[in-house]
Structures are given as C-alpha cells and as structure tokens.
C-alpha positions as CSV (number, residue, x, y, z in Angstrom):
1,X,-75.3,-95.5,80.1
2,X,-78.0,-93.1,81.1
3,X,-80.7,-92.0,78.6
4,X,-82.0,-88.8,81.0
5,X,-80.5,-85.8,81.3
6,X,-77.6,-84.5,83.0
7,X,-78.3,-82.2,85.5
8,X,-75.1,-80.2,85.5
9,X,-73.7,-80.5,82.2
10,X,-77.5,-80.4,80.9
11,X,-76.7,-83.2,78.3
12,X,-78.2,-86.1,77.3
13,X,-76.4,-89.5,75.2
14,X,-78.4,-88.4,71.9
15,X,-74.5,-86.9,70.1
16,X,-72.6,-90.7,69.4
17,X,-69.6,-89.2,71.4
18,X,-66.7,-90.7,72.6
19,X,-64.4,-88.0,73.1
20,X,-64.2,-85.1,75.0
21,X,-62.1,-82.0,75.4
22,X,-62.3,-80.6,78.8
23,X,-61.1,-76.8,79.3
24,X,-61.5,-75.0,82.5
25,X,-62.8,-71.8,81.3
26,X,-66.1,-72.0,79.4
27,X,-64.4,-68.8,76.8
28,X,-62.1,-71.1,75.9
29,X,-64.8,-73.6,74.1
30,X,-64.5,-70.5,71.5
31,X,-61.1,-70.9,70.6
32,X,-62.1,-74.6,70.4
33,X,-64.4,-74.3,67.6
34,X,-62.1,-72.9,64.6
35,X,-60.5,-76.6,64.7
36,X,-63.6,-78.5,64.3
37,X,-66.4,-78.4,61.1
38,X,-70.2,-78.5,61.5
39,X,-70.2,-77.3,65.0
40,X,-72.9,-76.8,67.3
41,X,-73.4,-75.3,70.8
42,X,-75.6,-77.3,72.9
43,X,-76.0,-76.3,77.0
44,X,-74.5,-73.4,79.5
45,X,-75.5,-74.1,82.8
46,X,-73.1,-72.7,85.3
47,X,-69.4,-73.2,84.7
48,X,-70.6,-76.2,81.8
49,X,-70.6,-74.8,78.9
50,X,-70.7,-77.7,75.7
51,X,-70.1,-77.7,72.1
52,X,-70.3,-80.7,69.2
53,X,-67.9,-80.7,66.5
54,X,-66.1,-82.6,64.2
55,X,-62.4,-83.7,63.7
56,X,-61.3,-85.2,60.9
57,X,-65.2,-86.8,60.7
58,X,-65.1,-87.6,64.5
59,X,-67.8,-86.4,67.2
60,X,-66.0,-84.9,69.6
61,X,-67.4,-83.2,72.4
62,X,-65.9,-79.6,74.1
63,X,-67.1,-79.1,77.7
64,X,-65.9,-76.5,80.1
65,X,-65.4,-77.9,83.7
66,X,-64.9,-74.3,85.5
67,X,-61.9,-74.3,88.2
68,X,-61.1,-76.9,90.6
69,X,-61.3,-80.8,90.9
70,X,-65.1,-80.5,92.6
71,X,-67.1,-79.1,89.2
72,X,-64.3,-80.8,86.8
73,X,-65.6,-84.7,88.8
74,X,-69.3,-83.4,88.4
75,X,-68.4,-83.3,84.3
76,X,-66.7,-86.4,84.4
77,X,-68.9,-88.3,85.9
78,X,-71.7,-86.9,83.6
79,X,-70.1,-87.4,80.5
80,X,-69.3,-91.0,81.3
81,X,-73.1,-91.0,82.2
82,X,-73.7,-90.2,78.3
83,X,-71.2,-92.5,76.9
84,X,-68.1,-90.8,77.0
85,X,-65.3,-92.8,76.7
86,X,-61.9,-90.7,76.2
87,X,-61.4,-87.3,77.9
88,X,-58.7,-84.7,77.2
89,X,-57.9,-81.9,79.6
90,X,-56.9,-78.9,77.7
91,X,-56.0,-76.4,80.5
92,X,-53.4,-74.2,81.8
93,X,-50.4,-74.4,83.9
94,X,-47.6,-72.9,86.0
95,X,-44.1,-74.3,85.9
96,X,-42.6,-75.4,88.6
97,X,-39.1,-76.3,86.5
98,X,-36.6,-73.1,84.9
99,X,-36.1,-74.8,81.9
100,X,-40.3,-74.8,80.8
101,X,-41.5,-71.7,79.1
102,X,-43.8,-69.6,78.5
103,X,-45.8,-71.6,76.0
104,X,-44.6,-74.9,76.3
105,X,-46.9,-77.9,76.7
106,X,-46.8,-80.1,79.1
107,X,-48.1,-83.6,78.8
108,X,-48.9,-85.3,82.4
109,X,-48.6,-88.4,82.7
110,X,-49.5,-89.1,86.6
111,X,-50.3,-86.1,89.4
112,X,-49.4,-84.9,92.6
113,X,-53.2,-85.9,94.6
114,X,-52.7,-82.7,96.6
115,X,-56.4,-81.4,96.3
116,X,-60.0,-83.0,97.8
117,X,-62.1,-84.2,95.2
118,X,-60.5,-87.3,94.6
119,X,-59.2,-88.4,98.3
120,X,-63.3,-87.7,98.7
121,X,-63.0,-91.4,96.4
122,X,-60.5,-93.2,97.5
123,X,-57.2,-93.4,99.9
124,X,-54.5,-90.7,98.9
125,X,-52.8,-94.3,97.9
126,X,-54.4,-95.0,94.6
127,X,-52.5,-93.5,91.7
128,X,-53.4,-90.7,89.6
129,X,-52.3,-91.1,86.2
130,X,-52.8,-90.8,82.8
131,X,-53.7,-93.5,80.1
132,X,-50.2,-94.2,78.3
133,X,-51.5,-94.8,75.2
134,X,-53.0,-91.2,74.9
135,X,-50.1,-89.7,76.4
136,X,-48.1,-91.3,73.6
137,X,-50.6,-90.1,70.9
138,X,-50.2,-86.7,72.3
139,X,-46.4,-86.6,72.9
140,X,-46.0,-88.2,69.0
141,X,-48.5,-85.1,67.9
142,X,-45.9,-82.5,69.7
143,X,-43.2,-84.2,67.7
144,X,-44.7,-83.8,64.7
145,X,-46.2,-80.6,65.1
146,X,-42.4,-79.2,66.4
147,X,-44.1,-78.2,69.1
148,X,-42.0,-77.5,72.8
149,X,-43.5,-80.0,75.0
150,X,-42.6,-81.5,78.0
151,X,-43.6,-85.3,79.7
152,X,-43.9,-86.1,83.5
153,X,-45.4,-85.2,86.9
154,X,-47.9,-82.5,88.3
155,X,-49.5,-81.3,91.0
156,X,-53.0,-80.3,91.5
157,X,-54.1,-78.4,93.9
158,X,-57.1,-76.2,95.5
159,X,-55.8,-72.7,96.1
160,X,-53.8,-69.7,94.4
161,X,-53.9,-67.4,97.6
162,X,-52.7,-69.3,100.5
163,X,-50.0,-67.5,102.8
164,X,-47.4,-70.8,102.1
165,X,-47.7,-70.6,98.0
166,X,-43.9,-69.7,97.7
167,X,-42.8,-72.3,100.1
168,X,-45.2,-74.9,98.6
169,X,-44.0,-74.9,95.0
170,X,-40.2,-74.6,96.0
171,X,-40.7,-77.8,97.5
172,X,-42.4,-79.3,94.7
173,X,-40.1,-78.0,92.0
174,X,-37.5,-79.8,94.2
175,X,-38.8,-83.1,94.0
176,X,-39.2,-82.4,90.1
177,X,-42.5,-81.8,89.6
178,X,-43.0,-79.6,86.3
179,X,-46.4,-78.1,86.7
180,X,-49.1,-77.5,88.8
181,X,-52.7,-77.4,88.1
182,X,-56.2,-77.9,89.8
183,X,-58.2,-80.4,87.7
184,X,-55.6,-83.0,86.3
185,X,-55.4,-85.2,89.1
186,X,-59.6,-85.6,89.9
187,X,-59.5,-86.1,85.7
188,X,-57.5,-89.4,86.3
189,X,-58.5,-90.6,89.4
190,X,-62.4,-90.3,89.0
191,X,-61.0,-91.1,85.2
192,X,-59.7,-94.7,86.3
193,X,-62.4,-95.5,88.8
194,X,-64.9,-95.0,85.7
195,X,-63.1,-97.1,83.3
196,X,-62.3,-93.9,81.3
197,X,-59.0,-93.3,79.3
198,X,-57.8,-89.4,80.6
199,X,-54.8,-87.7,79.5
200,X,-54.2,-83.9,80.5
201,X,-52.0,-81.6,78.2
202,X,-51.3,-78.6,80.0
203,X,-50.0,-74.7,78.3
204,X,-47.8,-72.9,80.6
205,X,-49.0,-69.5,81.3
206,X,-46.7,-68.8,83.9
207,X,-42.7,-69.3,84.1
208,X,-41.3,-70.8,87.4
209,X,-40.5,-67.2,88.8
210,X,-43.2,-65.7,86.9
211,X,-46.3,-63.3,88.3
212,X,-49.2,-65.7,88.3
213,X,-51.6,-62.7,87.9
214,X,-49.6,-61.2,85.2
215,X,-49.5,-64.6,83.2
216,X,-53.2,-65.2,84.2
217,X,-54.2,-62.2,82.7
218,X,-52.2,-62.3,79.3
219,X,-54.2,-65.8,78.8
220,X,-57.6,-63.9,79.4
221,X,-56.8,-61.6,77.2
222,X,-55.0,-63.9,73.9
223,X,-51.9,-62.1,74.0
224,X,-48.4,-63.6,73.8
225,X,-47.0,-67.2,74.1
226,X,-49.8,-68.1,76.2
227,X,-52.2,-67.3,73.5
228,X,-49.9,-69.8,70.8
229,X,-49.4,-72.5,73.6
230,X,-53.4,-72.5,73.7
231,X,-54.1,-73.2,69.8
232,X,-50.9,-76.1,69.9
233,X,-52.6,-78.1,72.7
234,X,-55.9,-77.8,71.4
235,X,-54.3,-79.0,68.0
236,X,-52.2,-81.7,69.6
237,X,-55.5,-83.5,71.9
238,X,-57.5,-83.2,68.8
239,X,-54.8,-85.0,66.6
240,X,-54.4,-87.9,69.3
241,X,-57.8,-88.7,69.2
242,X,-57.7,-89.0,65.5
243,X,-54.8,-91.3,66.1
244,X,-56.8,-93.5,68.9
245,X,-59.8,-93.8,66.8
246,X,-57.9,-94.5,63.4
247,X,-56.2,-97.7,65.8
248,X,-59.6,-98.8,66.2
C-alpha cells in the first residue's frame, strides 16, 4: 500500500476504505451521495472526481472513472494503491437482448475483452470476470429490492461512432451477449491481476433497437427509466457491500 499521493485520482490511504463505487460520469457521484450519511467530497482532477461516505457505518469510497477502459485502469490501479479492496462499477449500458428494458439492471458476471486497455496486460486469453461472490450479493439485493435485473455476459468496447456499429452488435446479440459497455472488462481484468474483488452492475439506458443518442441524453438529463434504473443499482452495489462486510 502506498502512503503518497495519487497522482490521478489525487488521493492518498488516510480514509480506512475498502470499497469503492466506480461511475463513469463524475455528475453521477451527486446522485451517489443521498444514499450515504456524513459525506464528504475530497479531489476533482480531470475525469476523477471522489467522495467519502457512509453505508450502513461503512467507508465507502465514490470515484468517477470518466469513459473508457484507459482512465477507468488509471483509478483502479490507484485505488488499490490506497488500499482498496472491493470495487463496484455503477455505469450504464446498452442492450444487446429484446427482452432487457429500459431500466433494467444488468449484473455481469464475465466480459467480452473487445477494447485495449486490458490486452495492453495480458493475452486476449485471460478471462475477464467478475468475483462470484459479489455478483451473488448483488443479484440477492435485486431480488429483494424487486428490482428487473438480468445475469450474464458483456461486451466492452472503445467506440460509439464506428461505420460497423450496427453490424457489430447484431453479431454480439447473436452469440447472447446482453450488454455492452466500455469499462467492465479493464474493471475485471486489471481487477484480478491486482488481487481485487470487481463486480460491474450495469442500468440500461438504451433498448436493443433503441437511439443511443436519445437514451444517452434522457440519462444526462434524469428523466425516465433511465433515471429509476440509476437510483436501483446504486442501491443494490451499496447493499452488497453491506452484505460482504457483515460475512466478515
């Protein structure tokens, strides 16, 4: 464990933290902070913005990790450097499957390596999935929150705009992948190779024949199903680290 500074996430290992949430955008460490008591911001440098909180008299820390699996390893890696132990992706998703709404969560439990940062690690062999036991503490916190919530497979990937998108996601949704993402499969793969235990819940914000801009923007903005899939997953990560650390 480091004692110096981090010089992305601009923390130090002063907070007694073993859990993280990890959103994409640094807004939603706001909607974050209604769930947790005595909370405190702490550093925004660049896409890393950080809060401390409670839940349920845990520390747990909220750190944005921007877009895409380059600046989501740079936080992982730092927050292992300060003693991080547990991270939870709370970020957003497109289906890939008709039957997941607008809304729904979906829980990963392993990912599609279809992005760079983590073949930068290691050989596109290695796996890339989540730890089971938080995947069952989240899944059991769907159930009894009656929250719509799916378990299985994603992609990650590095682009929205290529001129194959279309093509690209037919073929996934094929092979029965349910969501894609950018960030879920660096989260376990740098994850694993640190000894960390990862799980990555993911609100859909756009159906599988959806407008990605339109479904983008209604998240932006807090309106619709979207908006209620967001406060469920943040309530569902936070309840399964409460059941981790009440097991130990």
């Amino acid at each position: 464990m480091s004692t110096e500074l981090q010089p992305h996430i601009q923390l130090k290992d002063n907070f007694q933290a073993k859990y993280a949430l990890l959103p994409g955008d640094p807004k939603r460490v706001d909607k974050v902070k209604p769930f947790l008591t005595k909370t405190k911001e702490i550093a925004y440098n660049r896409e890393y913005r950080s809060l401390l909180g409670y839940y349920k008299n845990i520390p747990v820390l909220v750190v944005s990790t921007g877009i895409g699996g380059p600046s989501a390893g740079i936080a992982i890696e730092e927050l292992a450097n300060i003693g991080v132990t547990t991270l939870i992706r709370i970020g957003s998703s497109g289906a890939l499957q008709d039957h997941i709404h607008l809304g729904d969560l979906i829980i990963a439990t392993g990912a599609v390596r279809d992005e760079g940062t983590s073949k930068a690690y290691i050989d596109l062999s290695y796996p890339a999935v989540a730890d089971h036991e938080l995947v069952s503490a989240l899944s059991h916190a769907c159930v009894q929150q009656d929250f719509p919530y799916h378990t299985g497979l994603v992609r990650s990937h590095d682009s929205f705009y290529t001129d194959r998108e279309e093509e690209i996601d037919h073929y996934w949704s094929r092979k029965g992948i349910l969501g894609s993402d950018m960030e879920t499969s660096t989260l376990f793969v740098v994850g694993a190779l640190r000894g960390l235990r990862t799980a990555s819940v993911l609100n859909v914000v756009v159906p599988s024949k959806g407008n990605l801009q339109s479904g983008i923007n209604d998240l932006a903005h807090g309106q619709g199903l979207p908006a209620k899939g967001e406060e469920n997953q943040i309530l569902i990560a936070l309840e399964a680290i409460a059941s981790i650390d009440n097991k130990r």
